[in-house]
N, C-alpha and C positions, 0 to 999 in steps of 0.2 A: 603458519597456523593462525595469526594474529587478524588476516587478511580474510580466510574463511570465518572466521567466527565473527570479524565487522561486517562481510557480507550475507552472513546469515540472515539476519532479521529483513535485509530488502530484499531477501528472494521470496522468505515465507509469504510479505506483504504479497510481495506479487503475484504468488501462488493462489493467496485466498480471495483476494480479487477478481483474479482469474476463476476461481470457483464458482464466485458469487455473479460474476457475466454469466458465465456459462450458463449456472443453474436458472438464469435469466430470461435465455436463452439467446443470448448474445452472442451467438459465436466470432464476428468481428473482433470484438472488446475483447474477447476471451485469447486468440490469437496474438492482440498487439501485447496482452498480459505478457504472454511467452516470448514473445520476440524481445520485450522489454530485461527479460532477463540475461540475453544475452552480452546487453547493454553492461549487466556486470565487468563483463569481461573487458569493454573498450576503454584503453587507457587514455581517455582524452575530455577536455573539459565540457565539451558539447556532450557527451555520454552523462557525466551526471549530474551536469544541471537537466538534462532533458528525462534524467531518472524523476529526480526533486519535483520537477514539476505535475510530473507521474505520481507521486505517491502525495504533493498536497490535492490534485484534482481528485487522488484516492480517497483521498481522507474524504472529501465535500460529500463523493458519493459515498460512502458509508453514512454520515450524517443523514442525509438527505432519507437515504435508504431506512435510517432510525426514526426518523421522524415520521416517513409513509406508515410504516408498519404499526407505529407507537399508535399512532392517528389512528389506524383502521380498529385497532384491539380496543383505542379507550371508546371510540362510539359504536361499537361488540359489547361494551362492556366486561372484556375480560382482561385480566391482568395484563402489564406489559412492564412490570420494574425489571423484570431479570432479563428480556427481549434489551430496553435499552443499556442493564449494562453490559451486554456483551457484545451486539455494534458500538457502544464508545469505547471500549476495549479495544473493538478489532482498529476501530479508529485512531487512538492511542495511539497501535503499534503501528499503523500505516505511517502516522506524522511522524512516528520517531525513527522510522527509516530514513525518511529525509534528514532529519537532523543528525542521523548516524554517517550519511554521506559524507559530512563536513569536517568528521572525524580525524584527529592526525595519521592514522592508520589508514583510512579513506584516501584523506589526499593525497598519503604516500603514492598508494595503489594507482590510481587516475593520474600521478603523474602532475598535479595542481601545483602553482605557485604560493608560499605560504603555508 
């Protein structure tokens, strides 16, 4: 039980990333979203460092993605405080997936040295 609930929080990332290609219309990005989650599954150290690096390129684009939109609304003229906090949020929980991989519970799972 210990194992699903460390790996909760890197599926949801991945899920809403994969939302947010999709609704992009990235279906490519959106695809590797899902296949990334199977990576859950592989117990080997290429699996979640190649997660990690998944969910810090995640986080840039959520940033990245905060900052388009922020930009577009303040020269709109229309609010954008609750827009950025809820991409640094969704950002938040992206990096702390990575940092959840590192978990002692994680590296049980993956099978890691240490």
């Amino acid at each position: 039980m210990r194992v699903v609930a460390t790996l909760l929080l890197p599926a949801v990332a991945l899920l809403l990333l994969g939302a947010h290609f999709f609704r992009a219309g990235l279906v490519p990005l959106t695809v590797a979203c899902l296949a990334l989650l199977g990576l859950l599954f592989v117990r080997s150290a290429w699996a979640v460092r190649t997660l990690q690096i998944a969910f810090m390129l995640g986080t840039l684009e959520w940033l990245r993605t905060a900052w388009v939109f922020a930009s577009t609304r303040a020269v709109a003229g229309q609010p954008y405080g609750r827009l950025l906090m809820i991409l640094g949020g969704v950002a938040l929980l992206t990096a702390l997936a990575a940092i959840v991989l590192k978990s002692k519970v994680a590296r049980q799972h993956f099978r890691l040295q240490g």
